[in-house]
Backbone as JSON Lines, residues from 0, in Angstrom:
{"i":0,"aa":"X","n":[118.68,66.07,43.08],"ca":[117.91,65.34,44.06],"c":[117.68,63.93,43.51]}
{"i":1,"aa":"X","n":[117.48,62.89,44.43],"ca":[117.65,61.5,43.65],"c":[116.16,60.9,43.93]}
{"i":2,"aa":"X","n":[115.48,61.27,43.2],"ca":[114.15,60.53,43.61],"c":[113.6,59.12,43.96]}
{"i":3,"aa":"X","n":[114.95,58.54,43.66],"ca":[114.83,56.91,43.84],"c":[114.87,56.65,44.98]}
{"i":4,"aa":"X","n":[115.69,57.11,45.78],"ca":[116.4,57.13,46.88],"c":[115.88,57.32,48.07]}
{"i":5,"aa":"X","n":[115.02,58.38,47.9],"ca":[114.16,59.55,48.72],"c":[112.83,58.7,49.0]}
{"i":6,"aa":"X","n":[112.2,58.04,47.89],"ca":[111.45,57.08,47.87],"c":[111.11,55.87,48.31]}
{"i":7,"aa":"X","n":[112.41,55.3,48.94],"ca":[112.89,54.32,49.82],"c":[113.04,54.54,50.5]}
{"i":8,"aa":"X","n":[113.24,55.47,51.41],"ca":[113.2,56.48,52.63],"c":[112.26,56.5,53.0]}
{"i":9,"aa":"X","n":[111.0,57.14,52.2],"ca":[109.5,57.27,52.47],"c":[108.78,55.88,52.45]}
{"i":10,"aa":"X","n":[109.14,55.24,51.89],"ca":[108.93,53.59,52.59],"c":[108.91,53.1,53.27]}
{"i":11,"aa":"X","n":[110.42,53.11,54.16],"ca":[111.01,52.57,54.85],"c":[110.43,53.46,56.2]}
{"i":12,"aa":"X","n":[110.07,55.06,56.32],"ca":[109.45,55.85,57.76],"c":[108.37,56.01,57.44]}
{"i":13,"aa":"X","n":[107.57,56.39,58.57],"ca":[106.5,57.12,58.6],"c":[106.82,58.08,59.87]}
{"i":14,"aa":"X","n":[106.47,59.64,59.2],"ca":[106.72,60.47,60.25],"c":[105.29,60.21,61.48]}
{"i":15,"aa":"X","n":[105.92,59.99,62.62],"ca":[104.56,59.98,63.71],"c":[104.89,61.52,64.69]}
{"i":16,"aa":"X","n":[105.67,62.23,64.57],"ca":[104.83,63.62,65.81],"c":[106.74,64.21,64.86]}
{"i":17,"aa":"X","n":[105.65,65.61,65.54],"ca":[106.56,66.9,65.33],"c":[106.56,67.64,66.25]}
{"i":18,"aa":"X","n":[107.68,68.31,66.7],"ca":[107.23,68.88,67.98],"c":[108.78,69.87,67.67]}
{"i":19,"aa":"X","n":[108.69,71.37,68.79],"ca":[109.51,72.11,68.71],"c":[110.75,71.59,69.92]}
{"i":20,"aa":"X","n":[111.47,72.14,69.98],"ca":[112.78,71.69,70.77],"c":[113.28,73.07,71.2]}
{"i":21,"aa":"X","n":[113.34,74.3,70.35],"ca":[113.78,75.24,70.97],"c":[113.34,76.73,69.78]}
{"i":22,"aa":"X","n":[113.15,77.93,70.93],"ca":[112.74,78.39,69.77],"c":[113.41,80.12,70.5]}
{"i":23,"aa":"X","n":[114.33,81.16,69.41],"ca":[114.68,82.25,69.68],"c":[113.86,83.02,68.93]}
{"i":24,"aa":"X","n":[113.81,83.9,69.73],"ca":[112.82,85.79,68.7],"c":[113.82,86.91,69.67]}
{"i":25,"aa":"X","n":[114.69,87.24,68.44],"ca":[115.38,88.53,68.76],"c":[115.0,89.69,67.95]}
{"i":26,"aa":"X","n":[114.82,91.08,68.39],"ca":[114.01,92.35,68.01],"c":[115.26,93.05,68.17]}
{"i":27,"aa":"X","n":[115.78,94.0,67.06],"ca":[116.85,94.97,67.25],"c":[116.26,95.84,68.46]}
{"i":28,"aa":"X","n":[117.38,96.37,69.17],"ca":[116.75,97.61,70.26],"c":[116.15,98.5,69.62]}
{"i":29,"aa":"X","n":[116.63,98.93,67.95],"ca":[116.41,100.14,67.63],"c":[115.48,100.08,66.65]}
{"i":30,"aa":"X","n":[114.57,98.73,66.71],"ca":[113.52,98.61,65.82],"c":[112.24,99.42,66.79]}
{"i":31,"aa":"X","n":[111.35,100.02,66.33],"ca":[110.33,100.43,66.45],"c":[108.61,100.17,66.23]}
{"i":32,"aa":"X","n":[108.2,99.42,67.17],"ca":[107.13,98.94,66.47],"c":[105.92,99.69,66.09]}
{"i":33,"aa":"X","n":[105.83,100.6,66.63],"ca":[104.99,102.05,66.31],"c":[105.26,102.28,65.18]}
{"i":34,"aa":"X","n":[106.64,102.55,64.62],"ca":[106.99,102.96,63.31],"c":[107.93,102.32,62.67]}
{"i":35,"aa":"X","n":[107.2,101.0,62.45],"ca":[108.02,99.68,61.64],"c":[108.63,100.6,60.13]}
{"i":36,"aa":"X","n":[109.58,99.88,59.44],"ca":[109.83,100.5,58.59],"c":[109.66,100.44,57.37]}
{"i":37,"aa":"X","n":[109.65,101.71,56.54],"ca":[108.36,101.55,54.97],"c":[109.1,100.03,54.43]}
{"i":38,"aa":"X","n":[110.02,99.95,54.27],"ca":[110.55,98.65,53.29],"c":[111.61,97.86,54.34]}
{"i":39,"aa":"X","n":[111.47,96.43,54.11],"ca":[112.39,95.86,54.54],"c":[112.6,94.56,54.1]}
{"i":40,"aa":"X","n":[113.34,93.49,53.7],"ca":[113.65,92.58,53.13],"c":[113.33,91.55,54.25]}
{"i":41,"aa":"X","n":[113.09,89.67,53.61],"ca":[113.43,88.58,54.23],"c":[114.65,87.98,53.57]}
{"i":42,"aa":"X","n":[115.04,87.0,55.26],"ca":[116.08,86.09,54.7],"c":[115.21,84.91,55.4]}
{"i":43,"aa":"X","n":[115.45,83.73,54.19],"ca":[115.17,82.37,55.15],"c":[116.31,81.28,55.61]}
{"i":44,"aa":"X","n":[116.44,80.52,56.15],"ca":[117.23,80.52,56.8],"c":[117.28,78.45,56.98]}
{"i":45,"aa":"X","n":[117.37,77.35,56.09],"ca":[116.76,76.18,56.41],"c":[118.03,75.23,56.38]}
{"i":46,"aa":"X","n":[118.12,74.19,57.66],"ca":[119.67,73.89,57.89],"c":[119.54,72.23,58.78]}
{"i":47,"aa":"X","n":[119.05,71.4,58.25],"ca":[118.98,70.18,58.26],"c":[120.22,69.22,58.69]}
{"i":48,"aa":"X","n":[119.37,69.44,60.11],"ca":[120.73,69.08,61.07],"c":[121.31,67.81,61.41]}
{"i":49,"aa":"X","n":[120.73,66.93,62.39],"ca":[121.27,65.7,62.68],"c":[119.84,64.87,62.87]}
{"i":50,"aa":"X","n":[120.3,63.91,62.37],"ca":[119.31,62.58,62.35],"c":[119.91,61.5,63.64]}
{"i":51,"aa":"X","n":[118.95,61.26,64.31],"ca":[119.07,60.44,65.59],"c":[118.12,59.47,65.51]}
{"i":52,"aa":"X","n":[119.54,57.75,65.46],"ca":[118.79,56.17,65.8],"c":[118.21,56.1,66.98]}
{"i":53,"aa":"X","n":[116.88,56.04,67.25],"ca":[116.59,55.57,68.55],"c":[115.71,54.55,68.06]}
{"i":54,"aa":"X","n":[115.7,53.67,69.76],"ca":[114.71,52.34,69.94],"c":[113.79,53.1,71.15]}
{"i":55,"aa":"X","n":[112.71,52.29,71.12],"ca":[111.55,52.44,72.04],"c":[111.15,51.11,72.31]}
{"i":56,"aa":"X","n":[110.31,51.22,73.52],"ca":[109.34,50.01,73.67],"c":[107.65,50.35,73.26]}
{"i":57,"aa":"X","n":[107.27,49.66,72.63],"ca":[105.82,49.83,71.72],"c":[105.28,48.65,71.66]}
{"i":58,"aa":"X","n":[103.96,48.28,72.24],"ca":[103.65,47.42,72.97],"c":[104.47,46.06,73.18]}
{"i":59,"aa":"X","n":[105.43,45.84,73.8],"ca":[106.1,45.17,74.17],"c":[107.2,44.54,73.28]}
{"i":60,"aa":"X","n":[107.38,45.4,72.38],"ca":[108.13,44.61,71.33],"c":[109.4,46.41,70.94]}
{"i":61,"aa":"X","n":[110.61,46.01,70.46],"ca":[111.26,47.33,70.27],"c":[110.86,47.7,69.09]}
{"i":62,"aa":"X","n":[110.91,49.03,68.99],"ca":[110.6,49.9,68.07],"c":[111.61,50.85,67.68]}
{"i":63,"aa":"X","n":[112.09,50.63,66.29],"ca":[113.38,51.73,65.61],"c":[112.51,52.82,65.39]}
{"i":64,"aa":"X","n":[113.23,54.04,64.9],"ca":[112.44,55.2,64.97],"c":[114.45,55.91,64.83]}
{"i":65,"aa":"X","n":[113.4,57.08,64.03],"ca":[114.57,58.21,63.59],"c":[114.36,59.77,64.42]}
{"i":66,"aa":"X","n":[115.18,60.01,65.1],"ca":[114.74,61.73,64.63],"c":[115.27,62.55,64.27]}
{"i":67,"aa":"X","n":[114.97,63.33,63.35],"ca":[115.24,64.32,62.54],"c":[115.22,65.83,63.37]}
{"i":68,"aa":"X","n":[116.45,66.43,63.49],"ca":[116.72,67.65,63.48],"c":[116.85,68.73,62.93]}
{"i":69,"aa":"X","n":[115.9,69.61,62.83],"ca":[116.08,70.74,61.79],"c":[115.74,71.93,62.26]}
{"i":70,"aa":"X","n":[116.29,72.85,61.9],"ca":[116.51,74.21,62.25],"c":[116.02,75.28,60.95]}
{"i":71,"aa":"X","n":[114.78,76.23,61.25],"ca":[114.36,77.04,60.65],"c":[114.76,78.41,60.94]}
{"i":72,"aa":"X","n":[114.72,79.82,60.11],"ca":[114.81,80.76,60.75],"c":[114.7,82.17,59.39]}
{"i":73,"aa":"X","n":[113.81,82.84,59.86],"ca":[113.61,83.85,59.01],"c":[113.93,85.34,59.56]}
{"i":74,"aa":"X","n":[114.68,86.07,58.84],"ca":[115.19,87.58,59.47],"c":[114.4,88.51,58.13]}
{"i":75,"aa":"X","n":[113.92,89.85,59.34],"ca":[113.49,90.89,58.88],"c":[114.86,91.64,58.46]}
{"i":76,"aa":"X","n":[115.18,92.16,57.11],"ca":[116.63,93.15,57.38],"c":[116.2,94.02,56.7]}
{"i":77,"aa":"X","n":[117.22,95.25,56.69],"ca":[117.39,96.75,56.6],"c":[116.99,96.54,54.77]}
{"i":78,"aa":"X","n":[116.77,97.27,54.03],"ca":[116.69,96.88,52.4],"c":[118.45,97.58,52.05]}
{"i":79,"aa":"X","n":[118.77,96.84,51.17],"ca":[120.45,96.88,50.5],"c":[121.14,96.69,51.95]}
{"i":80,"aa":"X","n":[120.77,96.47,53.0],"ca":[121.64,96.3,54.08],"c":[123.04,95.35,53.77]}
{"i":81,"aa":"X","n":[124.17,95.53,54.41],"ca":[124.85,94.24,54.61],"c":[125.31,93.81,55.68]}
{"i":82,"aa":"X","n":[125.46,92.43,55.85],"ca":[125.57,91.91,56.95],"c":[126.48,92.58,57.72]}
{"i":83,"aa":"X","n":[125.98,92.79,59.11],"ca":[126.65,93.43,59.7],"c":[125.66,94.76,61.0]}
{"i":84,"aa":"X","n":[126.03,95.21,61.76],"ca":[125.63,95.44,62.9],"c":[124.56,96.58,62.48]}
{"i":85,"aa":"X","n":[123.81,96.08,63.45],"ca":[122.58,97.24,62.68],"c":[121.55,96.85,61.37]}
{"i":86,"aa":"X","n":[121.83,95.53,60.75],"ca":[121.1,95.22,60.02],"c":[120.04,94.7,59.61]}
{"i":87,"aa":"X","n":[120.27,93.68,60.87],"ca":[118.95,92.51,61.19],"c":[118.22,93.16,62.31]}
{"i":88,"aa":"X","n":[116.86,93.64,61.52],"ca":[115.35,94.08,62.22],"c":[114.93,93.1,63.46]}
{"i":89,"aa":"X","n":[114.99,92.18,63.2],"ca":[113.86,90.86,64.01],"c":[114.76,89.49,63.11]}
{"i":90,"aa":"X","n":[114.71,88.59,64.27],"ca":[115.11,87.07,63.3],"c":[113.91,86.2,64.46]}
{"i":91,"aa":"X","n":[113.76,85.35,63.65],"ca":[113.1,84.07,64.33],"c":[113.69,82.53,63.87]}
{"i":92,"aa":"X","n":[113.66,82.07,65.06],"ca":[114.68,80.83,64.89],"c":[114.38,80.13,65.52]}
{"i":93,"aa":"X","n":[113.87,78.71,64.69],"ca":[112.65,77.49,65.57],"c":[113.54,76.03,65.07]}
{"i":94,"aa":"X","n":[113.9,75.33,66.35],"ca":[114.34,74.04,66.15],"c":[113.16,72.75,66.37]}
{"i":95,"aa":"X","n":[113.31,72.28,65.15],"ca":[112.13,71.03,65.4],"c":[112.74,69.84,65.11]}
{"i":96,"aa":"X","n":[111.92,68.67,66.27],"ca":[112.25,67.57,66.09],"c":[111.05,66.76,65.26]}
{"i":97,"aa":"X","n":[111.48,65.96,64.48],"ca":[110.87,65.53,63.33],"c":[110.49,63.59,64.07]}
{"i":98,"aa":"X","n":[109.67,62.88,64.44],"ca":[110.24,61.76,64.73],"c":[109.76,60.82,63.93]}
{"i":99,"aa":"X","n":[109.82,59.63,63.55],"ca":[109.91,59.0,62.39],"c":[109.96,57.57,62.78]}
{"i":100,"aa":"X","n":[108.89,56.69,62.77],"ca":[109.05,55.09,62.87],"c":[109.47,54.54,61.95]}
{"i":101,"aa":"X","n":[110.2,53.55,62.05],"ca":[110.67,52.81,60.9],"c":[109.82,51.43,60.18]}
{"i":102,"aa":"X","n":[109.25,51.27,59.44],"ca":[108.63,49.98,59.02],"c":[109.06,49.03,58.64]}
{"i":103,"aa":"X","n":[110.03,49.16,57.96],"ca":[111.6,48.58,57.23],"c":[112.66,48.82,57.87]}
{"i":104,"aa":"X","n":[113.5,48.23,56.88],"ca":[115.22,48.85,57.12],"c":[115.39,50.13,56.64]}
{"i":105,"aa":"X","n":[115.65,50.95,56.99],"ca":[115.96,52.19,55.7],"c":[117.68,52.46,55.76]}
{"i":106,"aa":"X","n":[117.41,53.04,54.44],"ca":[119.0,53.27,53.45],"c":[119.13,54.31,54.86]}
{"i":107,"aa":"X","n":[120.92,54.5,54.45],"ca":[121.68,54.99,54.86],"c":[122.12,56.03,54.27]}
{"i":108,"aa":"X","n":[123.14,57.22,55.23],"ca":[123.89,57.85,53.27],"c":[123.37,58.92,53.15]}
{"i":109,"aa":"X","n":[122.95,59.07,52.03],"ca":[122.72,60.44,51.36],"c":[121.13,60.26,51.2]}
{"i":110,"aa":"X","n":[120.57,59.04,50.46],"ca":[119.24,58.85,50.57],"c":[118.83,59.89,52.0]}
{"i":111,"aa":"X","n":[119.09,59.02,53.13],"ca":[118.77,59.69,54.34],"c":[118.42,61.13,54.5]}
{"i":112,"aa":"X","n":[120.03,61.53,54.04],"ca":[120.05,63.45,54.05],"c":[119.22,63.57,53.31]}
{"i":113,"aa":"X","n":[118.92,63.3,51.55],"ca":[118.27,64.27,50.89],"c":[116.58,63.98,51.77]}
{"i":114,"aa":"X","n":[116.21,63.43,52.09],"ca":[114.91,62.38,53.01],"c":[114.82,64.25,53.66]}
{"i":115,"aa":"X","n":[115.78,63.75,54.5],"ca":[115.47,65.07,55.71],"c":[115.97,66.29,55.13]}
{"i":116,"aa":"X","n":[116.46,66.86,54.39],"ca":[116.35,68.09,53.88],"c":[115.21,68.07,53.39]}
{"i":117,"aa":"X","n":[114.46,67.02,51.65],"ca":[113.21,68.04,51.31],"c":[112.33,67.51,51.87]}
{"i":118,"aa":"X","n":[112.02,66.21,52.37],"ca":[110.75,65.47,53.03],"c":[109.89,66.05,54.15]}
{"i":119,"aa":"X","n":[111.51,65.94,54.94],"ca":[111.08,66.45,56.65],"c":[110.6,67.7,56.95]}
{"i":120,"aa":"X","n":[111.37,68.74,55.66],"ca":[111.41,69.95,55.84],"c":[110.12,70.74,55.18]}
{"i":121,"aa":"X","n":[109.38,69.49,53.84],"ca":[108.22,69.8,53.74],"c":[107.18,69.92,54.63]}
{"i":122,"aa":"X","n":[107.41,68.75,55.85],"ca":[106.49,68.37,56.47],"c":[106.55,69.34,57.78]}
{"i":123,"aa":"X","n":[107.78,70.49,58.1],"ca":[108.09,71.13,58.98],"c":[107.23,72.51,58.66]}
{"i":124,"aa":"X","n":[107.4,72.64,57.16],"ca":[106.95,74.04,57.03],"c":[105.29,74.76,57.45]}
{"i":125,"aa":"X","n":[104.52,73.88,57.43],"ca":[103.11,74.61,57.73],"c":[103.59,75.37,59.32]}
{"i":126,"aa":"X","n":[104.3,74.48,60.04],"ca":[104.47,74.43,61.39],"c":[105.13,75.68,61.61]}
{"i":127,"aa":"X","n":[106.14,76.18,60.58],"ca":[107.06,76.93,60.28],"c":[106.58,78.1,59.98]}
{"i":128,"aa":"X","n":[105.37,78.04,59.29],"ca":[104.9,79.29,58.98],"c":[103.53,80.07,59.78]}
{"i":129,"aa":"X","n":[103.5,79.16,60.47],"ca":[101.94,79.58,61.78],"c":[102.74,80.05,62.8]}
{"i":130,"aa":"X","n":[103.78,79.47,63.32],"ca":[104.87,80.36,64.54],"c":[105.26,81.54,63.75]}
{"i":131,"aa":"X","n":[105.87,81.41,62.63],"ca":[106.44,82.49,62.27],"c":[105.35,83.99,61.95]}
{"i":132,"aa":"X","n":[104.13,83.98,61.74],"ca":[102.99,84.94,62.2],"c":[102.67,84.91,63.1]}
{"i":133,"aa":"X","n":[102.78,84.25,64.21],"ca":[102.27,84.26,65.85],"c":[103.04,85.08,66.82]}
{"i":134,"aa":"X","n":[104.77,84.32,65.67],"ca":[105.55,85.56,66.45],"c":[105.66,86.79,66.12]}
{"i":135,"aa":"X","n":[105.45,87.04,64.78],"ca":[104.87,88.38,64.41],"c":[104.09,89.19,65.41]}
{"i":136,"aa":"X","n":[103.02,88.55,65.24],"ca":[101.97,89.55,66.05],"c":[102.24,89.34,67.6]}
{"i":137,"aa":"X","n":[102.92,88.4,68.09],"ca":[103.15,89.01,69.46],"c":[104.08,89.7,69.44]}
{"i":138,"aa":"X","n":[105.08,90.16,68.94],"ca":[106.49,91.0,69.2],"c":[106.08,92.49,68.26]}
{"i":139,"aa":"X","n":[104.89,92.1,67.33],"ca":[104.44,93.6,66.93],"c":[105.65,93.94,65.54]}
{"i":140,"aa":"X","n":[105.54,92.67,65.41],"ca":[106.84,92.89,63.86],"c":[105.72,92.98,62.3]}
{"i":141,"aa":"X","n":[105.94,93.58,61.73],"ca":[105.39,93.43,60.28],"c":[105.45,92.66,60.07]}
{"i":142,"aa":"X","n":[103.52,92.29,59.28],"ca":[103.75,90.69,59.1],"c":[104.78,89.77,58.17]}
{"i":143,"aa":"X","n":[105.05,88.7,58.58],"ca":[106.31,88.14,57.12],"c":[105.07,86.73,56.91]}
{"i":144,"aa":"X","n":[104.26,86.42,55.56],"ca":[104.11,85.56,55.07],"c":[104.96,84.94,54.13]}
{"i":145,"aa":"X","n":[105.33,83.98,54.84],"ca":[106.65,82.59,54.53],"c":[105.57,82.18,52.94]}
{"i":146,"aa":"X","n":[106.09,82.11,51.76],"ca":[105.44,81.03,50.71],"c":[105.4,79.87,51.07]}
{"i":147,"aa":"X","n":[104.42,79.0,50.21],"ca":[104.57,77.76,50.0],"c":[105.57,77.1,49.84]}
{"i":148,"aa":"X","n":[106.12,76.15,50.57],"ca":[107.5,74.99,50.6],"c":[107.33,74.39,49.39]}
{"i":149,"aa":"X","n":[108.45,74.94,48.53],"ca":[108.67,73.37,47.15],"c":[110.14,73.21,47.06]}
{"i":150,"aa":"X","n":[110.56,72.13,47.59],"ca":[111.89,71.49,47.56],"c":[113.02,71.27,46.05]}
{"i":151,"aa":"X","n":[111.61,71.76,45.15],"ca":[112.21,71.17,43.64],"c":[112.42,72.67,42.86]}
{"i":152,"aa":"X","n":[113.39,73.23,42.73],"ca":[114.14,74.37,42.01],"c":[114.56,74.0,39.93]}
{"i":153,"aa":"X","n":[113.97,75.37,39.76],"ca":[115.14,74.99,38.42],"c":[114.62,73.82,37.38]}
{"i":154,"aa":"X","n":[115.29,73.22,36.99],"ca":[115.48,72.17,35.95],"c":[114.63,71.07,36.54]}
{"i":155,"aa":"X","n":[114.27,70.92,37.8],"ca":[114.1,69.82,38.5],"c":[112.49,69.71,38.73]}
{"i":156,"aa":"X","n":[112.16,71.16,38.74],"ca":[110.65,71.41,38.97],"c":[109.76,71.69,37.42]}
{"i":157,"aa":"X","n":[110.98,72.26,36.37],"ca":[110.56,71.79,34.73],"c":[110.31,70.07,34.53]}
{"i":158,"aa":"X","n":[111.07,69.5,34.6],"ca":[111.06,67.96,34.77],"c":[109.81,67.57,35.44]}
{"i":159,"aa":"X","n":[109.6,67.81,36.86],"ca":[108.32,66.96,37.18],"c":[107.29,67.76,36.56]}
{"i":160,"aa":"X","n":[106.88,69.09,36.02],"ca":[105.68,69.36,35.39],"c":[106.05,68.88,34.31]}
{"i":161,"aa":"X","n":[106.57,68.67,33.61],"ca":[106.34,68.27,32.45],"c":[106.46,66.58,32.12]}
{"i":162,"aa":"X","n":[106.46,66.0,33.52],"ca":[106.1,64.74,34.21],"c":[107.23,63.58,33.92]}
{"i":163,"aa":"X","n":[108.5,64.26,33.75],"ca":[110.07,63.38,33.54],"c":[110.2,62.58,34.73]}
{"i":164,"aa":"X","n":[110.15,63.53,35.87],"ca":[110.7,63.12,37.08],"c":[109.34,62.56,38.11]}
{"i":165,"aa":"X","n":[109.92,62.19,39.11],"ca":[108.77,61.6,40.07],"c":[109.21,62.34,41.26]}
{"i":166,"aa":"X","n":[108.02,62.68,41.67],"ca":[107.99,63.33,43.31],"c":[108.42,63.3,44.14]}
{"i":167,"aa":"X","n":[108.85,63.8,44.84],"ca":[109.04,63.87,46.34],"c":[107.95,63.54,47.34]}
């Protein structure tokens, strides 16, 4: 992850609204909600899609602005299941648009992507994880509490505790 980069990004936007765009909840036929089952695994599912230039008018003057496309989605499955028919319990699958004013110029590139993979997707997850128990309890699925979002894995999350690296 390039923290330099990402940083100039966060400069250059400020996210102003989040909002959903589309959202699926599929339930196997042969799931049971009376008699959910003793064990079952998560998959998560995070896929940082397309970033869109738009202009606006804002009080009379144009306004750049980004939006960010991203796609969430968490599946209940069978335990040792493999992919394949009969496996996936319940999936939930939420598209959000991320939108983003510009204050600056902002980089292009990869800056951009890594921006909207861990930035946007930090800023997606609370959102991510209140639907994803709402849809729980309306479809009567065992609850799935999503963890806390940290973008920084591995070597990368040793580094900033031990205060090498700089944040996201």
């Amino acid at each position: 992850m390039n923290h330099a980069a990402i940083q100039r990004v966060i400069a250059a936007c400020q996210i102003t609204d989040i909002y959903q765009r589309g959202l699926r909840v599929e339930v196997a036929p042969a799931f049971e909600a009376t008699r959910p089952p003793a064990a079952s695994e998560i998959q998560f599912r995070i896929q940082a899609d397309t970033i869109e230039r738009r202009q606006y008018e804002g009080d009379g003057e144009p306004v750049a602005a980004l939006r960010f496309n991203t796609e969430l989605g968490v599946r209940l499955v069978e335990p040792a299941a493999v992919e394949g028919e009969g496996a996936i319990l319940a999936e939930i699958v939420v598209q959000y648009a991320a939108e983003s004013r510009l204050r600056t110029e902002c980089p292009e590139g990869d800056a951009l992507k890594e921006f909207h993979q861990h930035n946007v997707t930090f800023h997606l997850w609370p959102y991510f994880r209140e639907l994803v128990q709402e849809m729980c309890n309306r479809h009567r699925l065992p609850l799935i509490v999503l963890p806390m979002y940290s973008p920084l894995k591995g070597a990368e999350a040793e580094e900033l505790a031990a205060g090498e690296a700089a944040p996201s």
